[in-house]
N, C-alpha and C positions, 0 to 999 in steps of 0.2 A: 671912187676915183677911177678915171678910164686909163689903163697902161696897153702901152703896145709890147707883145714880146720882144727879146733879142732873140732869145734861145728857147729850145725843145725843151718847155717844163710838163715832168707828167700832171701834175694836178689841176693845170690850166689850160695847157693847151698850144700849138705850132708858134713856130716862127711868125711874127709879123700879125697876129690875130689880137684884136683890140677885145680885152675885157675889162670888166669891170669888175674889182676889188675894195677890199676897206682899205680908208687912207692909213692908217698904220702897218697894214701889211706890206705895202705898196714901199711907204717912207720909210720902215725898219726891215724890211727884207727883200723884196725884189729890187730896188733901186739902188742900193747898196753893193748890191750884190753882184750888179749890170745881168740881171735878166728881163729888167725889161727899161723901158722908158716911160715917160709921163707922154699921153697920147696928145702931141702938137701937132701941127700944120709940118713944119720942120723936122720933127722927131721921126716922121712919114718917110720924108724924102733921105733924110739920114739912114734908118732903116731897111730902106728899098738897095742904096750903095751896101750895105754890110750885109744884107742877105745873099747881093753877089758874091761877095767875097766869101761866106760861110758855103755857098754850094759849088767853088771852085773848090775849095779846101776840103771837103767832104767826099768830090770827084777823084781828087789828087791822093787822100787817106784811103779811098777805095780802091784802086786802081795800084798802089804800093801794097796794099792787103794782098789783091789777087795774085800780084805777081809771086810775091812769098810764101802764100799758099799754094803755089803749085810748083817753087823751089820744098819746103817742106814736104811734101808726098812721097818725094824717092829718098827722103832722109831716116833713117833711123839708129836710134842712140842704144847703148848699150851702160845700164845702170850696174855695175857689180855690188851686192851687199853681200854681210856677214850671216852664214845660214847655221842652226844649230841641226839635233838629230830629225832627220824624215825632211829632211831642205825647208824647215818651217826657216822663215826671215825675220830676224830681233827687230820687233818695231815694223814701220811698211814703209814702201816709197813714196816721197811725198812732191809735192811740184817744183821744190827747191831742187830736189835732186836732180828731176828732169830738165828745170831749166838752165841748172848749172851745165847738164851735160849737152845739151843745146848749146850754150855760150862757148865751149870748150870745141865746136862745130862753125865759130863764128856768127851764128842766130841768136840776136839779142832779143829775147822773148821775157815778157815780165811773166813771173810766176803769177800774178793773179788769172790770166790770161789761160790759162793751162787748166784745164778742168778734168777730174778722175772719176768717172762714176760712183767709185765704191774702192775703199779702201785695196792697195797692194798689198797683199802677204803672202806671197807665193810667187816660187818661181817661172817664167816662163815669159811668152812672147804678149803685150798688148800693144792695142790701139788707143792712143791717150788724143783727145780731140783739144785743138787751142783753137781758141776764139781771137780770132787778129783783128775782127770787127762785126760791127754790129750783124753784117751781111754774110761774112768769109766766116768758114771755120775750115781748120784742115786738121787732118788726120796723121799721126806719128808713130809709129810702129818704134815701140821699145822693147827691148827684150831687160828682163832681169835676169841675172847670172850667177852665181856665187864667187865669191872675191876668190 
């Protein structure tokens, strides 16, 4: 069966690109699903209107990225945890922590978004990178402190 995308699937392939699938995949998963459509005359021109619309929205998600990402650069959060002897810290920081101290900054950032190279356990000053979008990432200088 020939479908045409709606959406960016990695196993298939772009927006708007007509392939060709088993029809059960097609009836119990992509169609269902709305990522793609059944390949008509009409499903085309339907397609064509909704691709506009996905790379306005896409313009507009980018462009709200950048700006917060270059709000976030002069910001940085200050995490206090509880340290035992030699300032070793019970447990490590985790992106909950970060994000909540973000929110408490009025930056509504999802904790998935937030990504730590390599476990906190130690005191001091890092640079913790948030991914705002596929294209943006910026950079947040935290420092950990002891309570």
């Amino acid at each position: 069966m020939k479908v045409i995308l709606r959406k960016n699937f990695e196993q298939l392939g772009q927006i708007g690109e007509v392939v060709e699938v088993k029809d059960g995949y097609a009836r119990n998963f992509l169609i269902p699903r709305q990522i793609a459509y059944i390949a008509t005359a009409g499903a085309v021109n339907a397609l064509e209107e909704e691709k506009k619309q996905v790379l306005k929205k896409e313009a507009k998600e980018l462009e709200d990225a950048q700006k917060l990402s270059a709000e976030l650069e002069n910001v940085s959060v200050t995490i206090p945890v509880k340290v035992g002897e030699e300032d070793k810290i019970f447990g490590s920081v985790t992106t909950q922590m970060i994000a909540d101290a973000l929110n408490e900054k009025s930056y509504d950032i999802d904790k998935r978004k937030i990504e730590i190279p390599e476990p906190i356990k130690a005191l001091g000053i890092y640079s913790i990178n948030i991914k705002l979008h596929p294209k943006v990432t910026s950079v947040v200088k935290t420092w950990v402190v002891r309570e």
